[in-house]
PyMOL Python script that loads the backbone (N, CA, C, O; Angstrom):
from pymol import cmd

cmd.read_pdbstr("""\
ATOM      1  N   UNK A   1      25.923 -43.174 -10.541  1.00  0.00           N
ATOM      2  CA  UNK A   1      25.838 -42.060 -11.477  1.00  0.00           C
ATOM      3  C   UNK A   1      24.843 -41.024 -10.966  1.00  0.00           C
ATOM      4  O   UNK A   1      25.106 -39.849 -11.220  1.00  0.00           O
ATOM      5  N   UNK A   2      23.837 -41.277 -10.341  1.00  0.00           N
ATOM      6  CA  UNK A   2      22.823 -40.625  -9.797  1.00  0.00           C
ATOM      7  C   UNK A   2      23.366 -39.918  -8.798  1.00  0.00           C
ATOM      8  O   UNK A   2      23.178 -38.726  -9.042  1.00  0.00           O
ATOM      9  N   UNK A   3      23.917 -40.057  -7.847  1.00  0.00           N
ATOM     10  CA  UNK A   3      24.343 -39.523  -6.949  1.00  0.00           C
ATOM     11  C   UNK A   3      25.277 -38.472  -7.308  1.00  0.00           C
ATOM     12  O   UNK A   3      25.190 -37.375  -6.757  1.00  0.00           O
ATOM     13  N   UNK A   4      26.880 -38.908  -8.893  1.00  0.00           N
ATOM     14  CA  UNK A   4      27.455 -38.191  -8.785  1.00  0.00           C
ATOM     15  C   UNK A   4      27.178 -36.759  -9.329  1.00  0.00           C
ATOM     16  O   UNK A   4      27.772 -35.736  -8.990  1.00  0.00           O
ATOM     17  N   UNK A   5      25.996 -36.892 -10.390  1.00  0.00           N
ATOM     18  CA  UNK A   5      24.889 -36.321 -10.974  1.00  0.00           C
ATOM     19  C   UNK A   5      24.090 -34.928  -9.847  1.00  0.00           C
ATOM     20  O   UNK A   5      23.715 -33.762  -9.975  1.00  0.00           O
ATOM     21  N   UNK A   6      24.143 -35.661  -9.100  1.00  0.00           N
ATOM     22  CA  UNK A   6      23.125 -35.063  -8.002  1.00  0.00           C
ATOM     23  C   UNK A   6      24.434 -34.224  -7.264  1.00  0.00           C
ATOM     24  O   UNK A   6      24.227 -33.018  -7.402  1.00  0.00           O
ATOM     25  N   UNK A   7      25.368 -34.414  -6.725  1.00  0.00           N
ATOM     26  CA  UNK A   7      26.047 -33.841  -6.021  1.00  0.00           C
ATOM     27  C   UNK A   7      26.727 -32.422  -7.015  1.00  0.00           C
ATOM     28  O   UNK A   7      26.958 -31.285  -6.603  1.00  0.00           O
ATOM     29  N   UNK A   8      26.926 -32.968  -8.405  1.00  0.00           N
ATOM     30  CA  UNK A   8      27.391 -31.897  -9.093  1.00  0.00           C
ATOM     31  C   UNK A   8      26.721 -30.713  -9.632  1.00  0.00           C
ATOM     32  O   UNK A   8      27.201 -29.730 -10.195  1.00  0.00           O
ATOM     33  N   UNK A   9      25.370 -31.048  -9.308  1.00  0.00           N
ATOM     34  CA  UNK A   9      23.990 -30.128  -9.074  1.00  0.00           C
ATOM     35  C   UNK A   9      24.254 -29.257  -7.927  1.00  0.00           C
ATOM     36  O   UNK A   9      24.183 -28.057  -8.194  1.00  0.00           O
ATOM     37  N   UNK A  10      24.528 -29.547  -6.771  1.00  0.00           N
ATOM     38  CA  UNK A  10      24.363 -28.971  -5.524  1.00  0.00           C
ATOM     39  C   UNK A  10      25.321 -28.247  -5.711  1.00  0.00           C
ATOM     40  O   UNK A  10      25.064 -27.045  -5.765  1.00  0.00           O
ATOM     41  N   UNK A  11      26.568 -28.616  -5.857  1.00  0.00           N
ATOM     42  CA  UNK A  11      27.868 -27.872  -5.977  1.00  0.00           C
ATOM     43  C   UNK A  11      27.685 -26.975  -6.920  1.00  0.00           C
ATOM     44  O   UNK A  11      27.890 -25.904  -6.349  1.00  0.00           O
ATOM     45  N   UNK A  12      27.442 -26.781  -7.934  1.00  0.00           N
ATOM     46  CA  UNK A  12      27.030 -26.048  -8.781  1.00  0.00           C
ATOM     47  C   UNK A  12      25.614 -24.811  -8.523  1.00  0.00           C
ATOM     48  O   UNK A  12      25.316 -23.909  -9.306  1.00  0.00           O
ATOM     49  N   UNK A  13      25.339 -24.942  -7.987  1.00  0.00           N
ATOM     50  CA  UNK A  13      24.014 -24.932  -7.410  1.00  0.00           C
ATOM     51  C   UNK A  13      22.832 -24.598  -8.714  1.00  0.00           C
ATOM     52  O   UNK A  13      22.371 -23.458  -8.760  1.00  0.00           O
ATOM     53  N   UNK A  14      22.515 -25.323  -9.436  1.00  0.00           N
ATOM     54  CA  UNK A  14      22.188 -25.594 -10.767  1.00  0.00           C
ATOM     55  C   UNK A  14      20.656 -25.755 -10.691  1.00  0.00           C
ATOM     56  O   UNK A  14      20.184 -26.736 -10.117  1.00  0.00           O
ATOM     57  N   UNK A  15      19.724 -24.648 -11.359  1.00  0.00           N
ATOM     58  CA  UNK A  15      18.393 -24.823 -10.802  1.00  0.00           C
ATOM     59  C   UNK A  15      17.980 -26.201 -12.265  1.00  0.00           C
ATOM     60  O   UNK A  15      17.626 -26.096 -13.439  1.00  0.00           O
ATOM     61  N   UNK A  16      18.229 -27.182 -11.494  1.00  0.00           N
ATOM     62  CA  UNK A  16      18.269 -28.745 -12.540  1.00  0.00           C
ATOM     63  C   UNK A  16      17.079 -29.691 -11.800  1.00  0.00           C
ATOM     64  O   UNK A  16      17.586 -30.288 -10.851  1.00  0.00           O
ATOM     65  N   UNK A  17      16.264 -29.866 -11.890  1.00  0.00           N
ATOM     66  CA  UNK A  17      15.730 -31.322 -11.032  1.00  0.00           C
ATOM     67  C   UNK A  17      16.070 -32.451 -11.986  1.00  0.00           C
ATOM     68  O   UNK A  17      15.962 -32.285 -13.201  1.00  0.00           O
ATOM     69  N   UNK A  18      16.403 -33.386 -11.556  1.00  0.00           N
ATOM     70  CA  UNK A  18      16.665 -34.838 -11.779  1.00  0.00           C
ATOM     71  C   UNK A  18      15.881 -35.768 -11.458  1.00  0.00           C
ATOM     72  O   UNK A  18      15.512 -35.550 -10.303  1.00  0.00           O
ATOM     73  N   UNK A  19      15.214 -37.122 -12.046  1.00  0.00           N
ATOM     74  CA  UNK A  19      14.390 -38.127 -12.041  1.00  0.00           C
ATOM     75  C   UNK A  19      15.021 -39.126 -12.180  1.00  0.00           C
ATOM     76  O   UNK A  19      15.416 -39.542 -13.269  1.00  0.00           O
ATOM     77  N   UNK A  20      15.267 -39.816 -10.778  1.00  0.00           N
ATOM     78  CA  UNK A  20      15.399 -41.127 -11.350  1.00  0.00           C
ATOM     79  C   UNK A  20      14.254 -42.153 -11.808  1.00  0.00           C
ATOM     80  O   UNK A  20      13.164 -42.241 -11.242  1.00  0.00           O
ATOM     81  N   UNK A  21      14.647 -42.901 -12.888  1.00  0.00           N
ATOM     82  CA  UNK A  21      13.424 -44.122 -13.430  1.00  0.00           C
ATOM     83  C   UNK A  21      14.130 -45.313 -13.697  1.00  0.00           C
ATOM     84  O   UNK A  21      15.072 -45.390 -14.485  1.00  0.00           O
ATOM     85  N   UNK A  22      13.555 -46.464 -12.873  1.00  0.00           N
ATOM     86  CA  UNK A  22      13.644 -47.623 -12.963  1.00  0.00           C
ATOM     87  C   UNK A  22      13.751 -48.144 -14.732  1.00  0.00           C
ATOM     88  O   UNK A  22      13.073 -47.865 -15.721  1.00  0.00           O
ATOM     89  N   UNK A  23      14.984 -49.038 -14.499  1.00  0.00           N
ATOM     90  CA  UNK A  23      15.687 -48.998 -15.957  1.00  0.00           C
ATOM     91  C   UNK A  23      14.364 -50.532 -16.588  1.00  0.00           C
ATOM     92  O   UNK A  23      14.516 -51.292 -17.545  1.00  0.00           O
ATOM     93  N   UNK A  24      13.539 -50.484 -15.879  1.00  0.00           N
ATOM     94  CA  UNK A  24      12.720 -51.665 -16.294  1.00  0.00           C
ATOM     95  C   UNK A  24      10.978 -51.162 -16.957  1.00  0.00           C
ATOM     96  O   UNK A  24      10.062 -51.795 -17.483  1.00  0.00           O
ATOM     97  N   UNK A  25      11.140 -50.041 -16.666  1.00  0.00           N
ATOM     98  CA  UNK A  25       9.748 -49.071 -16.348  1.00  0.00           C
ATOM     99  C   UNK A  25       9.756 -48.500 -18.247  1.00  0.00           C
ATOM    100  O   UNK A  25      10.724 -48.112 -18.901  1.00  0.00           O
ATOM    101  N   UNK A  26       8.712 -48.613 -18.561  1.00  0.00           N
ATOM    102  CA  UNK A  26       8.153 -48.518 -20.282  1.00  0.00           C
ATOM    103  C   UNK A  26       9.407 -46.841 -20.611  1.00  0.00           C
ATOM    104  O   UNK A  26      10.314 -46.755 -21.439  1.00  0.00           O
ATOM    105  N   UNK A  27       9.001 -45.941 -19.749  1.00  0.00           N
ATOM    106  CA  UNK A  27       9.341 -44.820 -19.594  1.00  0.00           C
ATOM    107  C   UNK A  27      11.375 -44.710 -20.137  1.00  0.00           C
ATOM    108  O   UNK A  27      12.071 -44.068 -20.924  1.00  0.00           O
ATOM    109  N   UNK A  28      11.518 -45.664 -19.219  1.00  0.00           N
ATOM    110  CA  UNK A  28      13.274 -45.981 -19.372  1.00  0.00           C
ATOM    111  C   UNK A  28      13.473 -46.798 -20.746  1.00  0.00           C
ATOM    112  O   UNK A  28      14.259 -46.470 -21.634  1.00  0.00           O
ATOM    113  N   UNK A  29      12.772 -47.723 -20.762  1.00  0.00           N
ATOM    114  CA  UNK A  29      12.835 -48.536 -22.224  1.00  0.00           C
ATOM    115  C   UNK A  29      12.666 -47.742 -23.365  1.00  0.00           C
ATOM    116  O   UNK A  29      13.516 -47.768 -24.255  1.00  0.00           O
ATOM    117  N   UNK A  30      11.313 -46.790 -23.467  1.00  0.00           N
ATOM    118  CA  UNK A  30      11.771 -46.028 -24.412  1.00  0.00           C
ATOM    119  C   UNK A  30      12.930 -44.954 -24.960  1.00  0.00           C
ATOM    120  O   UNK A  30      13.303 -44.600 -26.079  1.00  0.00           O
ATOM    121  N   UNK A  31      13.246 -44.674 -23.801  1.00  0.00           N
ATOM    122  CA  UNK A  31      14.358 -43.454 -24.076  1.00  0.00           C
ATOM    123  C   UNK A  31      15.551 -44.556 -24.433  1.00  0.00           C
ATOM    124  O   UNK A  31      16.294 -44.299 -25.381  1.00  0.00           O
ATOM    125  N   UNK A  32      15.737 -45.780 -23.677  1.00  0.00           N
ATOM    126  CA  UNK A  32      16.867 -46.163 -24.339  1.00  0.00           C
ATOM    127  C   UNK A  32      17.211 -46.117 -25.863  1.00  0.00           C
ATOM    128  O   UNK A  32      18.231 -45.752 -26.448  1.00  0.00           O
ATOM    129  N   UNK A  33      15.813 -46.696 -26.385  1.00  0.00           N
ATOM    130  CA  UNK A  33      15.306 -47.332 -27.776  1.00  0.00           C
ATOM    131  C   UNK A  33      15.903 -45.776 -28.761  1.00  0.00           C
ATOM    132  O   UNK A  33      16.841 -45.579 -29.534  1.00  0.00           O
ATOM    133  N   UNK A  34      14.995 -45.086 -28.318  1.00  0.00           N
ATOM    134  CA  UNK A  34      15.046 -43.199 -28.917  1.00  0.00           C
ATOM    135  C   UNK A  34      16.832 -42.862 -28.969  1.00  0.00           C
ATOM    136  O   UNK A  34      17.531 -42.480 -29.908  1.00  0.00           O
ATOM    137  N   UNK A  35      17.114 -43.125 -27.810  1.00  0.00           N
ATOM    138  CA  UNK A  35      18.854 -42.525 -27.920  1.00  0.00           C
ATOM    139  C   UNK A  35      19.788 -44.014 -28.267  1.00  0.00           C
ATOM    140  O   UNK A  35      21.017 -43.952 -28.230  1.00  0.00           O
ATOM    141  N   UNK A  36      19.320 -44.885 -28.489  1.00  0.00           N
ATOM    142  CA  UNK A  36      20.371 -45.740 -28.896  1.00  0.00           C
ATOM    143  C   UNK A  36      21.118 -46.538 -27.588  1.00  0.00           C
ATOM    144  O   UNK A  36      21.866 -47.450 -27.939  1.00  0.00           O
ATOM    145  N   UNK A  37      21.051 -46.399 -26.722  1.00  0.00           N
ATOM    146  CA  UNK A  37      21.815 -46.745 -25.671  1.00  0.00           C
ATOM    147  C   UNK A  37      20.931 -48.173 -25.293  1.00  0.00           C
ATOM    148  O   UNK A  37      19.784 -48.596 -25.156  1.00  0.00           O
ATOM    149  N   UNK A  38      22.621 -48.647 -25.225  1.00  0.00           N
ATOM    150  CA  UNK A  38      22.382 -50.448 -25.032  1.00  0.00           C
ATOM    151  C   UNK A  38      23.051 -50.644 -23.737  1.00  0.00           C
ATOM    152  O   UNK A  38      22.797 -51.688 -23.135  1.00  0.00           O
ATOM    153  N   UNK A  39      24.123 -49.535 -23.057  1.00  0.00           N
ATOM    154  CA  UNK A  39      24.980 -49.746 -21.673  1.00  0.00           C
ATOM    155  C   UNK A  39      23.937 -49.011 -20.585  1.00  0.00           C
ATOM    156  O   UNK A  39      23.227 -48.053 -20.893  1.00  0.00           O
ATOM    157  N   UNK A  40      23.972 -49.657 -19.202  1.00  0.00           N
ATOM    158  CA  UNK A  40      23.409 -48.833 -18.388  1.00  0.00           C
ATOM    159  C   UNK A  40      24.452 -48.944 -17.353  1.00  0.00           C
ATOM    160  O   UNK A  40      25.449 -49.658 -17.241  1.00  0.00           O
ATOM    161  N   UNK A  41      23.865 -47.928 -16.559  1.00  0.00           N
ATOM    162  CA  UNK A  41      23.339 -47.022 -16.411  1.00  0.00           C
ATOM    163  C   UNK A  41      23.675 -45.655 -17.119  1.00  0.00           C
ATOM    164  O   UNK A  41      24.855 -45.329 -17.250  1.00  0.00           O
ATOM    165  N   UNK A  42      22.465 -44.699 -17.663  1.00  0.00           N
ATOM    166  CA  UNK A  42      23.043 -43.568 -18.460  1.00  0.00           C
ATOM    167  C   UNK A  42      22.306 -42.490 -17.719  1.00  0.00           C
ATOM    168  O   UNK A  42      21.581 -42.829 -16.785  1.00  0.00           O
ATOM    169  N   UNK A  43      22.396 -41.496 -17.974  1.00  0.00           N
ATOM    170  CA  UNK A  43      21.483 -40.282 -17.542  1.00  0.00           C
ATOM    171  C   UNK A  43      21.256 -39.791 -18.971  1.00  0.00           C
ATOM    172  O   UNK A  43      21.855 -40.289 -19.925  1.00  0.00           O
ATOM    173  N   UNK A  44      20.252 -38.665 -19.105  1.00  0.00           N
ATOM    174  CA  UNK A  44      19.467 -37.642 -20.700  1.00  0.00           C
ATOM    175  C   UNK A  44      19.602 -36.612 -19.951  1.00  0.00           C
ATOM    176  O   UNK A  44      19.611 -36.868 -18.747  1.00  0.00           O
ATOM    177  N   UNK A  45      19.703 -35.609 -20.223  1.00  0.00           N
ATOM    178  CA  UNK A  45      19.791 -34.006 -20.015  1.00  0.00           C
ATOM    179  C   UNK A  45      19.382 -33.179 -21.598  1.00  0.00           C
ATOM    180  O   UNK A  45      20.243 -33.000 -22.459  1.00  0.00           O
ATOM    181  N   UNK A  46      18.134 -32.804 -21.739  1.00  0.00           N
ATOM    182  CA  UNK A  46      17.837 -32.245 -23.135  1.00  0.00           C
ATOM    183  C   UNK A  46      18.542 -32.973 -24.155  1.00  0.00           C
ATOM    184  O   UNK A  46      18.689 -34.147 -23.817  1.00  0.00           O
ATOM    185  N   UNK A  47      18.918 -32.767 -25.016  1.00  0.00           N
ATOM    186  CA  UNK A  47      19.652 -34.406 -26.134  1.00  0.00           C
ATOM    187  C   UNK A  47      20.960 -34.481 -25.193  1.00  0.00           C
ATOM    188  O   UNK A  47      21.839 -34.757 -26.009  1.00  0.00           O
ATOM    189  N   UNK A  48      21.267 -34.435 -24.560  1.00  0.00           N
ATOM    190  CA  UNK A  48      22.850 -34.823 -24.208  1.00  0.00           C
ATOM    191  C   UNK A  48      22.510 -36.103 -23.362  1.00  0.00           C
ATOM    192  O   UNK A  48      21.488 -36.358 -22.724  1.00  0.00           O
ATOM    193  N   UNK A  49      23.687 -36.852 -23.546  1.00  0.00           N
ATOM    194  CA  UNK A  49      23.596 -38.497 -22.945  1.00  0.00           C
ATOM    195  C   UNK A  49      25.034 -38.370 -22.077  1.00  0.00           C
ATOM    196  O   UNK A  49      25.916 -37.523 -22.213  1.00  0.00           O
ATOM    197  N   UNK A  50      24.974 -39.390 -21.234  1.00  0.00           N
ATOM    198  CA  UNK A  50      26.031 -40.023 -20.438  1.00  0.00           C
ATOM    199  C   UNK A  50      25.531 -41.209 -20.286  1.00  0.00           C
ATOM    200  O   UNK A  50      24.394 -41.679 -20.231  1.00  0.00           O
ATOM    201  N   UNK A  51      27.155 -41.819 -20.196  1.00  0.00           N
ATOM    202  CA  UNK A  51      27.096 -43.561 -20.165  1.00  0.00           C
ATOM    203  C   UNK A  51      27.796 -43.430 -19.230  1.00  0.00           C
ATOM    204  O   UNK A  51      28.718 -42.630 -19.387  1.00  0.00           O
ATOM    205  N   UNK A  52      27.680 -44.181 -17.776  1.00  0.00           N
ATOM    206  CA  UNK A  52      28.429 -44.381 -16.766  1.00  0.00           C
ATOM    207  C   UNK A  52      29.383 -45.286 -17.292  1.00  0.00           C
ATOM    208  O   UNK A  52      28.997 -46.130 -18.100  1.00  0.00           O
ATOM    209  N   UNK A  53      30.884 -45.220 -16.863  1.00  0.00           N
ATOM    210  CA  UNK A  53      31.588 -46.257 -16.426  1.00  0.00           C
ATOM    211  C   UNK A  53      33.120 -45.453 -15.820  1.00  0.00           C
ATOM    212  O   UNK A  53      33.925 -44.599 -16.192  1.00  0.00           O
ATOM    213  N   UNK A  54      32.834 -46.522 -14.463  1.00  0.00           N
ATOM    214  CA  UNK A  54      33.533 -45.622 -12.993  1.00  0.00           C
ATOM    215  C   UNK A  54      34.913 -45.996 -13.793  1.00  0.00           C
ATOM    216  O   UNK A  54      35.615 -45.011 -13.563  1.00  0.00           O
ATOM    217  N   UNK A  55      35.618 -46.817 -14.542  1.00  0.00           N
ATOM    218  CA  UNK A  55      37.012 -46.425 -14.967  1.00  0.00           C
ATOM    219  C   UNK A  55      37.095 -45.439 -15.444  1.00  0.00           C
ATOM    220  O   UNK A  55      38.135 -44.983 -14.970  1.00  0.00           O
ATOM    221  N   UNK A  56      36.531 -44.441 -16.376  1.00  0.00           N
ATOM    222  CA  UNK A  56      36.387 -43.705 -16.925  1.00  0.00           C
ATOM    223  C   UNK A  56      36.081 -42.065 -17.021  1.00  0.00           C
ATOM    224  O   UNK A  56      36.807 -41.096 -17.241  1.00  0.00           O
ATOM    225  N   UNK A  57      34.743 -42.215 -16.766  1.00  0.00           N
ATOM    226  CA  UNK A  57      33.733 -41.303 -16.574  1.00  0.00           C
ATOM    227  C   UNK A  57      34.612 -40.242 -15.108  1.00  0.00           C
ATOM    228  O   UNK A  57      34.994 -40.711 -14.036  1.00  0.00           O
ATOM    229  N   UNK A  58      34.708 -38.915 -15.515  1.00  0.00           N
ATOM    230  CA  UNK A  58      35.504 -37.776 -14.611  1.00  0.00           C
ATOM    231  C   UNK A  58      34.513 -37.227 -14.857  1.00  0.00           C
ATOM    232  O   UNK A  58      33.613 -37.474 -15.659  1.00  0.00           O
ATOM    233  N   UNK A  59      34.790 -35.835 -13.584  1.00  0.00           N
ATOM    234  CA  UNK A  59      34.099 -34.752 -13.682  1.00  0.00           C
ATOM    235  C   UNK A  59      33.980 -33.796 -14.299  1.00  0.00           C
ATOM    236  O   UNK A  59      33.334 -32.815 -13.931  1.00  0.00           O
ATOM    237  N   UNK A  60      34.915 -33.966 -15.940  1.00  0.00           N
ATOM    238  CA  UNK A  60      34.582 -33.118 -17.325  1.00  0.00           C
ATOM    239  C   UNK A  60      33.296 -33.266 -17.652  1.00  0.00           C
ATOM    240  O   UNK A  60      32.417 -32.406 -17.698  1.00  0.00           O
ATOM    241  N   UNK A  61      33.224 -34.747 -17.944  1.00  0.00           N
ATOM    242  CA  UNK A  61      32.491 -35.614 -18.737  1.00  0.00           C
ATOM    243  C   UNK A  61      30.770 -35.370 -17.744  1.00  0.00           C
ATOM    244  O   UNK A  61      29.822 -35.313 -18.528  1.00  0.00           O
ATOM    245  N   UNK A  62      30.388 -35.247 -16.328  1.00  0.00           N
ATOM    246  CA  UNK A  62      29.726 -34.459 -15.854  1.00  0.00           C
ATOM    247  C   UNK A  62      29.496 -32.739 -16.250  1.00  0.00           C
ATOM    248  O   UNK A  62      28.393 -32.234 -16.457  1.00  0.00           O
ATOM    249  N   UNK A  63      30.538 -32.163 -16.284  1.00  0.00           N
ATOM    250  CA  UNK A  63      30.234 -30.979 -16.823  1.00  0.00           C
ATOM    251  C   UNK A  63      30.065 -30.536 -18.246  1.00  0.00           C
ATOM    252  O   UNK A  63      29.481 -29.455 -18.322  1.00  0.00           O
ATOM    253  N   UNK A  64      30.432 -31.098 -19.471  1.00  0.00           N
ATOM    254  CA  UNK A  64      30.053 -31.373 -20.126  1.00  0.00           C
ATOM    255  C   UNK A  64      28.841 -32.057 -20.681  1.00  0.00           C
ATOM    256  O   UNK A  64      28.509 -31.821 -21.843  1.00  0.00           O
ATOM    257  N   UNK A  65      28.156 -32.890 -19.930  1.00  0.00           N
ATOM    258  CA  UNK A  65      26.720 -33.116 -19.933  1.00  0.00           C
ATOM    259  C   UNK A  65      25.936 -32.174 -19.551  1.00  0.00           C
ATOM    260  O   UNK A  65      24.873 -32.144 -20.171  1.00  0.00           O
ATOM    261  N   UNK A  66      26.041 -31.570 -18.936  1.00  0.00           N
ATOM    262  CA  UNK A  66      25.171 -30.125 -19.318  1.00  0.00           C
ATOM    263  C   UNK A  66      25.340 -29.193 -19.592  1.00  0.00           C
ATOM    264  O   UNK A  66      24.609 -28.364 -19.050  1.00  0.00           O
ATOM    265  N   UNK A  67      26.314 -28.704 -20.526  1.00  0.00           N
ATOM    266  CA  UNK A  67      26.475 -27.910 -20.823  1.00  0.00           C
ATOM    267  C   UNK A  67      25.880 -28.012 -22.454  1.00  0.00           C
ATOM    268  O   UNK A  67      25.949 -27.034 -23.198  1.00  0.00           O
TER     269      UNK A  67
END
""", "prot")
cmd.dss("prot")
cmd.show_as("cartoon", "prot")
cmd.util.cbc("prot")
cmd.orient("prot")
């Protein structure tokens, strides 16, 4: 997800920085807790969420997360 995240930044050329954080780290635990999310891997973008899952998840569902 990070990567596809990251590439749709570049392509876009989207003045965005991105953080990844270890899904074990107080930092990640809380945001899960705050947004509800029990699936990982997800990304946060200002309130907007994504839940990875590669059956699924297209490059709407990327552009739509930040928008």
């Amino acid at each position: 997800l990070f990567c596809l995240i990251e590439d749709y930044i570049k392509q876009k050329k989207l003045d965005v920085k991105i953080e990844k954080v270890q899904s074990i780290s107080d930092e990640a635990i809380d945001l899960a807790v705050e947004f509800n999310i029990n699936t990982i891997p997800f990304a946060i973008f200002n309130k907007n969420m994504l839940i990875f899952d590669k059956k699924t998840t297209n490059r709407s569902d990327i552009e739509d997360f930040f928008t």
